[in-house]
Kinemage of the C-alpha trace (Angstrom):
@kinemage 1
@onewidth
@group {chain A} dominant
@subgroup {mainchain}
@vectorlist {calphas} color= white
{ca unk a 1} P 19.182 94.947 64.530
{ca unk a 2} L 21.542 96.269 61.461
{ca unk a 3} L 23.580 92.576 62.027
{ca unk a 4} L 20.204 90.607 61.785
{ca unk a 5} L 19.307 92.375 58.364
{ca unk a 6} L 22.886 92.086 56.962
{ca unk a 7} L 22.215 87.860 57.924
{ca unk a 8} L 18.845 88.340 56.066
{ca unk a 9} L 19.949 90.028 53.155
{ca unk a 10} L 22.960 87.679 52.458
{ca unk a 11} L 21.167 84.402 52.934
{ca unk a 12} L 18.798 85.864 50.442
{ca unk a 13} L 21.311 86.557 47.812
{ca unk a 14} L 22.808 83.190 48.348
{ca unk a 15} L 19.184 81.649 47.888
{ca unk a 16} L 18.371 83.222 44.627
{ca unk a 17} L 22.089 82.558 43.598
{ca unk a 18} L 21.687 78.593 44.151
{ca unk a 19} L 18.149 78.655 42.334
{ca unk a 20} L 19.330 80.210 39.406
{ca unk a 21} L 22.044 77.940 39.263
{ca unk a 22} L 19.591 75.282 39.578
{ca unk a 23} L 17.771 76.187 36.406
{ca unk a 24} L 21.080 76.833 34.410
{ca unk a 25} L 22.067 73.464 35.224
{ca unk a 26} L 18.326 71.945 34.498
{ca unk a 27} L 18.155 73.725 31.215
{ca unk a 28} L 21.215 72.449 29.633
{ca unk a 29} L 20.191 68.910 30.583
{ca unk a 30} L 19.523 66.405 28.161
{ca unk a 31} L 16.124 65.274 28.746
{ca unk a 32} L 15.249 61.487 29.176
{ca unk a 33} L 12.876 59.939 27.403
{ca unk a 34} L 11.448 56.580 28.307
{ca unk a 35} L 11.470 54.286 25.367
{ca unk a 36} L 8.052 52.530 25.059
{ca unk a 37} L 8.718 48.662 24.281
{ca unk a 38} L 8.163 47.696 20.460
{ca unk a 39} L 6.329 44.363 18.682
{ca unk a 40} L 4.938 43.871 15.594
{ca unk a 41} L 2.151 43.661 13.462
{ca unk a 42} L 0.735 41.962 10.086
{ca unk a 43} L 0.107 44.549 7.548
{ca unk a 44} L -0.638 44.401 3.643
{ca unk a 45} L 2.001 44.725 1.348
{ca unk a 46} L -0.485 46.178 -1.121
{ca unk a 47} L -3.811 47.200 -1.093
{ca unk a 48} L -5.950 44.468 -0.376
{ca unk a 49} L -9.994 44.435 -2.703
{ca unk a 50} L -12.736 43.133 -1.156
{ca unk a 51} L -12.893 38.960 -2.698
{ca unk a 52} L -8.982 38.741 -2.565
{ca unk a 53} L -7.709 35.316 -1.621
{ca unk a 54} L -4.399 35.908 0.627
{ca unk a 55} L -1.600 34.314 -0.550
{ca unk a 56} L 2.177 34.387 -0.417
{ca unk a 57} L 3.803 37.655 -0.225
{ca unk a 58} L 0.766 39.855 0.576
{ca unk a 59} L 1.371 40.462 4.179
{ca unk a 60} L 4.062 42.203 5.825
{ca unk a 61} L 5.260 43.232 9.603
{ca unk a 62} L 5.781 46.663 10.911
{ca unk a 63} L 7.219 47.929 13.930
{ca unk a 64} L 4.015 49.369 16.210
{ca unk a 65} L 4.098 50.018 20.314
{ca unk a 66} L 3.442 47.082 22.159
{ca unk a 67} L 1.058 49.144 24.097
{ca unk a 68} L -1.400 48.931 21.418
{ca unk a 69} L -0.431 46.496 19.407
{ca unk a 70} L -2.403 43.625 20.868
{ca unk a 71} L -5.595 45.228 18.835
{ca unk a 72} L -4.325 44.043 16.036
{ca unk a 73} L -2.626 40.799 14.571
{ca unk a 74} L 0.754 40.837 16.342
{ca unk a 75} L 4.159 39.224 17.684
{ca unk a 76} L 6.876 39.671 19.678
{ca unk a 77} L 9.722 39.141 16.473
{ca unk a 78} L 8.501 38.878 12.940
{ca unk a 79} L 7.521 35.120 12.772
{ca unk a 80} L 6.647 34.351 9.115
{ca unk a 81} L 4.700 30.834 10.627
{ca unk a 82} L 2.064 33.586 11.322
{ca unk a 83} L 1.648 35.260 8.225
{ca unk a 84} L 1.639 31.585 6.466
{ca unk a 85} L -1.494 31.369 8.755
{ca unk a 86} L -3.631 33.611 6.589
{ca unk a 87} L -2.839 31.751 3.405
{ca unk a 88} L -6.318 31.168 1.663
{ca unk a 89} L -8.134 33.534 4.049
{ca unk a 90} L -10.623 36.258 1.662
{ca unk a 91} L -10.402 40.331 2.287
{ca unk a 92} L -13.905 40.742 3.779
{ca unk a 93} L -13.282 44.617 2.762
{ca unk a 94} L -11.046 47.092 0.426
{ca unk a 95} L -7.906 47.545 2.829
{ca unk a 96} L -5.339 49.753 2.087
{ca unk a 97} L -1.570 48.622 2.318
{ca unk a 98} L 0.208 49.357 5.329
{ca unk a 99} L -3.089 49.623 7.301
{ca unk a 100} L -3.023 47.407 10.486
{ca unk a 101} L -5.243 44.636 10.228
{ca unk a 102} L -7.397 42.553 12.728
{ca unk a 103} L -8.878 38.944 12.430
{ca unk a 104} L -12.391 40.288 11.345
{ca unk a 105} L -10.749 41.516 7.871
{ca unk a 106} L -11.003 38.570 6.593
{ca unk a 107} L -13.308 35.703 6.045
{ca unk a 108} L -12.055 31.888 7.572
{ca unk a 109} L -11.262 29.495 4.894
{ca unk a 110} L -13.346 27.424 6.846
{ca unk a 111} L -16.420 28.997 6.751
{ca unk a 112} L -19.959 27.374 5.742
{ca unk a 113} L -20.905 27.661 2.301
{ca unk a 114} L -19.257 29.018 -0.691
{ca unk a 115} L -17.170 32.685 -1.649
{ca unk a 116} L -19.773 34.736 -2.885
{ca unk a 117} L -21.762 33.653 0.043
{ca unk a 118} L -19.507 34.952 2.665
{ca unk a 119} L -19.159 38.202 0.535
{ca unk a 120} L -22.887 39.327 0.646
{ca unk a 121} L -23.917 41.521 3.077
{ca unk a 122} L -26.705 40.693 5.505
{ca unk a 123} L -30.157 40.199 3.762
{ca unk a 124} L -28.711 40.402 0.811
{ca unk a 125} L -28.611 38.132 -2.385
{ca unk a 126} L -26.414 37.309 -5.758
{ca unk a 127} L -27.830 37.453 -9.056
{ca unk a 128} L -26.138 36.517 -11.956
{ca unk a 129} L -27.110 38.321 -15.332
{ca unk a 130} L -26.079 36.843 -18.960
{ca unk a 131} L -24.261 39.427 -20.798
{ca unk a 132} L -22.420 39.907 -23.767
{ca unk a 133} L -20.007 42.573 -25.096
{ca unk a 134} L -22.674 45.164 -25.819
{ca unk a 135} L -24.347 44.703 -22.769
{ca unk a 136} L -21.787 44.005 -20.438
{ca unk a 137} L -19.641 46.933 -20.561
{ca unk a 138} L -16.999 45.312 -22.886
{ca unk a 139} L -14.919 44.237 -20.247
{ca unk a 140} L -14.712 47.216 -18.499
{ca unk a 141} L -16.730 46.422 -15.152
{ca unk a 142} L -15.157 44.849 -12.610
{ca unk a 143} L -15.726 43.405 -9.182
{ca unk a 144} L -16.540 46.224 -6.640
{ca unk a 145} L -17.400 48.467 -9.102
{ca unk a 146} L -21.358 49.960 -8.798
{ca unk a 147} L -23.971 49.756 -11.936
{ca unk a 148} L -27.368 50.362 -13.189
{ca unk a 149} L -29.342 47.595 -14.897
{ca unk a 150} L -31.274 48.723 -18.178
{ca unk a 151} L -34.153 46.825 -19.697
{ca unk a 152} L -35.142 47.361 -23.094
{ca unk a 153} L -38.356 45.872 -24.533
{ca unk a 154} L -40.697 45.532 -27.259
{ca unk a 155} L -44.308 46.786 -25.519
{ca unk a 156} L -46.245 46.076 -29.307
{ca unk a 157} L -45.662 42.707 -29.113
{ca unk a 158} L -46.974 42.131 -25.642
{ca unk a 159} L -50.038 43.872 -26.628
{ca unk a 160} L -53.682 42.632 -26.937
{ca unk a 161} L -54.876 42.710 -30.453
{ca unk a 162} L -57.811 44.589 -31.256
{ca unk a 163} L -60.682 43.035 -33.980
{ca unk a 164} L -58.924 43.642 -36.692
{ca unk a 165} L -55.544 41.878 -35.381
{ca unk a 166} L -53.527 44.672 -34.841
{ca unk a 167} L -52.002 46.921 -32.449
{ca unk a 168} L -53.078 50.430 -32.543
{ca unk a 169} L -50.427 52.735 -34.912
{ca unk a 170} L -49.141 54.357 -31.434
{ca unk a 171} L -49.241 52.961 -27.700
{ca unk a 172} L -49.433 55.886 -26.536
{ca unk a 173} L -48.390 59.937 -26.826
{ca unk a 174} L -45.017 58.513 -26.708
{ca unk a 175} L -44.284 54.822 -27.545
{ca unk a 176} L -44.733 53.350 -31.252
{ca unk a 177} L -42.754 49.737 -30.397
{ca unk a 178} L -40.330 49.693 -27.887
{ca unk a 179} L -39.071 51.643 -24.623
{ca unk a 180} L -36.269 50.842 -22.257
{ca unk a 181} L -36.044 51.897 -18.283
{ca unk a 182} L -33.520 52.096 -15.621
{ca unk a 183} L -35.151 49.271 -13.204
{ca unk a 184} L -32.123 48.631 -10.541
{ca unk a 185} L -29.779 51.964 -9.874
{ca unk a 186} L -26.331 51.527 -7.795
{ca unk a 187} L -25.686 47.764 -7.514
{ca unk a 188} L -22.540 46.299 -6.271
{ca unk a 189} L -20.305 43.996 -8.463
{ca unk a 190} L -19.705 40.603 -6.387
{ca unk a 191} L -18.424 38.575 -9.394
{ca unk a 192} L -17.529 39.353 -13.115
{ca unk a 193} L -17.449 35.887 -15.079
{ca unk a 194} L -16.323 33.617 -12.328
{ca unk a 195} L -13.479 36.501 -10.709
{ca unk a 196} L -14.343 37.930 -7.270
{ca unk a 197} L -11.104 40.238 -7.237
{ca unk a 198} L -9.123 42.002 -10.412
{ca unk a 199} L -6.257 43.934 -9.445
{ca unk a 200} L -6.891 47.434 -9.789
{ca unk a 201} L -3.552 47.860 -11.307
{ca unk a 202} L -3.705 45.247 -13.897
{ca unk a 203} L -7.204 46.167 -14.603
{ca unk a 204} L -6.420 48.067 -18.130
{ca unk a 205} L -3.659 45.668 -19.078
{ca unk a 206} L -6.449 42.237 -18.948
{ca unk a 207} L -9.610 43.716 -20.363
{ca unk a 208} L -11.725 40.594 -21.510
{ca unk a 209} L -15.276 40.541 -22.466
{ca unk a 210} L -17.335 38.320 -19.928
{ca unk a 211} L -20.507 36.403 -20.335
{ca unk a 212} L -21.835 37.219 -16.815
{ca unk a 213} L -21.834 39.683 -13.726
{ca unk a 214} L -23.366 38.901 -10.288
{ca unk a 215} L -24.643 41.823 -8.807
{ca unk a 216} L -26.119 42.355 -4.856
{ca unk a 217} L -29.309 43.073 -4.286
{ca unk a 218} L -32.041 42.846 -1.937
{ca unk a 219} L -34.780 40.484 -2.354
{ca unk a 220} L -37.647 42.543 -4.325
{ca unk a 221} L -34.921 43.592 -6.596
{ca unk a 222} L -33.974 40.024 -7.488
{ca unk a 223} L -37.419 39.270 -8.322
{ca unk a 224} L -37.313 42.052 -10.642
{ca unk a 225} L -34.370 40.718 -12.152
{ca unk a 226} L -35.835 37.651 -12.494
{ca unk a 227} L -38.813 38.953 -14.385
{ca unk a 228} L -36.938 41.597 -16.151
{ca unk a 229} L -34.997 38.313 -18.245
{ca unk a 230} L -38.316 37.206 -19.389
{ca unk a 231} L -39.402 41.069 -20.791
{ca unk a 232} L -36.515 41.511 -23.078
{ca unk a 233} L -32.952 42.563 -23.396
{ca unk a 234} L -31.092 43.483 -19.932
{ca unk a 235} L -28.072 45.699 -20.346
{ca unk a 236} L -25.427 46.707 -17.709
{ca unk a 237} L -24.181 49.867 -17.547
{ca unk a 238} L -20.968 51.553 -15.127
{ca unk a 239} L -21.368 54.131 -12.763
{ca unk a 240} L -18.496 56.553 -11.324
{ca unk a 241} L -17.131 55.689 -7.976
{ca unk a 242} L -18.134 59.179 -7.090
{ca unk a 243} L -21.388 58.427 -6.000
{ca unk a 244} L -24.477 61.031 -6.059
{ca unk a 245} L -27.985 60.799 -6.520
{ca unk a 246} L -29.817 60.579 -9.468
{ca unk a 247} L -32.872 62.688 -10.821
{ca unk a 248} L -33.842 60.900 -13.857
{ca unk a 249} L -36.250 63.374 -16.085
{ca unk a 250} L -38.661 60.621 -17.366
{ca unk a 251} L -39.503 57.147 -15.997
{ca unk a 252} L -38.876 55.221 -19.177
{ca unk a 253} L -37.298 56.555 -22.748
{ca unk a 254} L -39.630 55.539 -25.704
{ca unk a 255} L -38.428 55.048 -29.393
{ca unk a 256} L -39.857 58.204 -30.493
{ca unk a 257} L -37.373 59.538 -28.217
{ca unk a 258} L -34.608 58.144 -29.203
{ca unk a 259} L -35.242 58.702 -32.841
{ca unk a 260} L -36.153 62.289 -34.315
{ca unk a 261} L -36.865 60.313 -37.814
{ca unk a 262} L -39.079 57.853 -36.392
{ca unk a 263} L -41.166 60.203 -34.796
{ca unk a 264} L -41.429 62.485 -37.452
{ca unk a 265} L -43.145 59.916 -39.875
{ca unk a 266} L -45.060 58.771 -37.268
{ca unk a 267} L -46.785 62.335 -36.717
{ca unk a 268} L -47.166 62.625 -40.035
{ca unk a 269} L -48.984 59.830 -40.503
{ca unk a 270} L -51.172 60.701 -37.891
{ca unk a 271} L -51.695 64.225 -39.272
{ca unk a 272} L -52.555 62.884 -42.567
{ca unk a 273} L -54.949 60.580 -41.039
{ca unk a 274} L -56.929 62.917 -39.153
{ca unk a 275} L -57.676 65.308 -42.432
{ca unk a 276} L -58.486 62.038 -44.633
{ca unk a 277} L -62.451 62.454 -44.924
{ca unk a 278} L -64.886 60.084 -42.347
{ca unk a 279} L -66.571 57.302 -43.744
{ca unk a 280} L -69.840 56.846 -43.630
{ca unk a 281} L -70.161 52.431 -43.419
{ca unk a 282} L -74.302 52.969 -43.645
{ca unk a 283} L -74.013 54.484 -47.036
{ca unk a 284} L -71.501 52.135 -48.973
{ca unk a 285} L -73.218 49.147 -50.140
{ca unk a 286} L -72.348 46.479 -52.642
{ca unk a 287} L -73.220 46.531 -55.505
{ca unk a 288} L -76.427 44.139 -56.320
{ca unk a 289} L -75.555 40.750 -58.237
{ca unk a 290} L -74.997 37.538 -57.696
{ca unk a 291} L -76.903 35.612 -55.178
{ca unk a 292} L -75.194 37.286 -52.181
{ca unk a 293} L -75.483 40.556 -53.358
{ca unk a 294} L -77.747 41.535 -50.264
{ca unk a 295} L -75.691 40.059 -47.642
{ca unk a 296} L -72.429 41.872 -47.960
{ca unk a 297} L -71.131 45.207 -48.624
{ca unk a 298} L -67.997 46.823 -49.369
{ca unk a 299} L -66.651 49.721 -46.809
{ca unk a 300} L -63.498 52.101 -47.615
{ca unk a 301} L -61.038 51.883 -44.378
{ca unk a 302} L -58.250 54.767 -43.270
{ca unk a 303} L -55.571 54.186 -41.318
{ca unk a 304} L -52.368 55.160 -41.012
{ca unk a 305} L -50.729 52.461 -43.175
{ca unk a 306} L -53.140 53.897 -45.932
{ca unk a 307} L -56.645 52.943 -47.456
{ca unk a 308} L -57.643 49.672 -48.297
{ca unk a 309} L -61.747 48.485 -49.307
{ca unk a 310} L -63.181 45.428 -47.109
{ca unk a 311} L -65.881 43.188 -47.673
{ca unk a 312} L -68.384 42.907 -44.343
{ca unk a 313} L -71.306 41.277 -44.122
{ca unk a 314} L -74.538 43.415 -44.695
{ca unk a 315} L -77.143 44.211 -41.930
């Protein structure tokens, strides 16, 4: 019995003895790592705006695993043929450089119809809109940038005229002539004179005043576009990048708020109208010669461009 545990107890020692050598020889073992097979695939050189027209020298390869490169443009070896294929092809969206890019970032050169087109998004429409260096930012907006269209208008003009042929002194508690309004908020930039694309980088270095901008919008907004060119003088104004919403204070800004001076007189005037004394037309008659004496009479008129006598015919 003492012999069978001394067998035991040394086959034991030898056990743990050969394990431990085991993991003393595993842990000083260089491990092996299987190398995954490499190809390539088409990348920007730079960052790509949405309207850019590829040409030479703005696509790239980059090593990527083979395991996933076939979701993207790739090859085998670094075949310029293939880039050469994109040539002409338009960024259908901003890419950044370096970013691995697929056949659906850009738009065929062969596509129906023409560039702007193909940039739209769905249901959407391009609406060009006359500017000049006031009202076109001065050269500062440029394709993919967002704005707000302004219209500014004279309301007095557009006006019925009352008996006497003109307008009332004020439109209303607020508006002597004109008023402008915000009437399109966060529109995208398609086209600024006939340039789809203006590198970003360049941007500051080739600032030229344009006589147009196309815009996107949606069909009720084009309409009011449309109408809007026929109401007065449309203005174009540059939002930040940085997005938020906007709480405007008032629907419309009048002249009386845009001037202090104007409205000043204009209350004035108003106050000096209301303490001139009444007139009472039934007591003021002309006076009686001539052989119309009886048929007309002469009445004393206040308004706020002063007081004037008038001649009407007599009752």
């Amino acid at each position: 019995m003492r012999i069978l545990l001394i067998i035991l107890l040394v086959c034991a020692t030898l056990g743990l003895s050969g394990a431990g050598f085991l993991l003393l020889k595993n842990r000083n073992a260089t491990p092996v790592v299987k190398e995954e097979p490499k190809a390539y695939i088409v990348v920007p050189q730079t960052d790509l705006v949405r309207g850019h027209v590829v040409g030479p020298g703005d696509l790239n390869w980059i090593e990527w695993p083979q395991s996933s490169a076939i979701n993207f443009i790739s090859s085998n070896v670094k075949d310029e043929s293939v880039l050469l294929r994109y040539n002409g092809r338009i960024v259908k969206s901003e890419t950044a450089a370096n970013t691995p890019i697929t056949e659906k970032t850009f738009i065929s050169k062969d596509v129906a119809g023409g560039l702007i087109s193909s940039l739209l998004e769905k249901d959407k429409r391009a609406y060009t809109l006359s500017v000049t260096v006031d009202t076109g930012g001065a050269g500062f907006i440029l394709p993919g940038d967002y704005v707000d269209v302004i219209l500014v208008q004279n309301l007095r003009d557009k006006l019925p005229r009352s008996r006497s042929g003109d307008p009332p002194t004020r439109l209303n508690e607020q508006i002597i002539n004109s008023a402008s309004e915000t009437i399109i908020q966060n529109v995208k930039v398609l086209a600024v004179g006939s340039k789809t694309f203006v590198a970003r980088a360049s941007a500051s270095k080739d600032v030229t005043p344009v006589e147009s901008i196309t815009v996107e919008v949606d069909q009720a907004e084009s309409e009011k576009l449309a109408l809007a060119k026929t109401l007065g003088i449309i203005s174009v104004v540059l939002r930040s990048l940085t997005y938020e919403k906007d709480n405007p204070t008032s629907e419309f800004v009048a002249d009386t708020d845009t001037s202090k001076a104007l409205n000043s007189v204009v209350k004035k005037l108003e106050q000096e109208n209301k303490s001139a004394p009444a007139t009472n037309i039934s007591n003021i008659s002309s006076p009686k010669t001539g052989p119309r004496a009886d048929k007309t009479k002469s009445i004393m008129i206040y308004s706020g461009k002063g007081v004037f006598e008038k001649t009407v015919a007599a009752e």
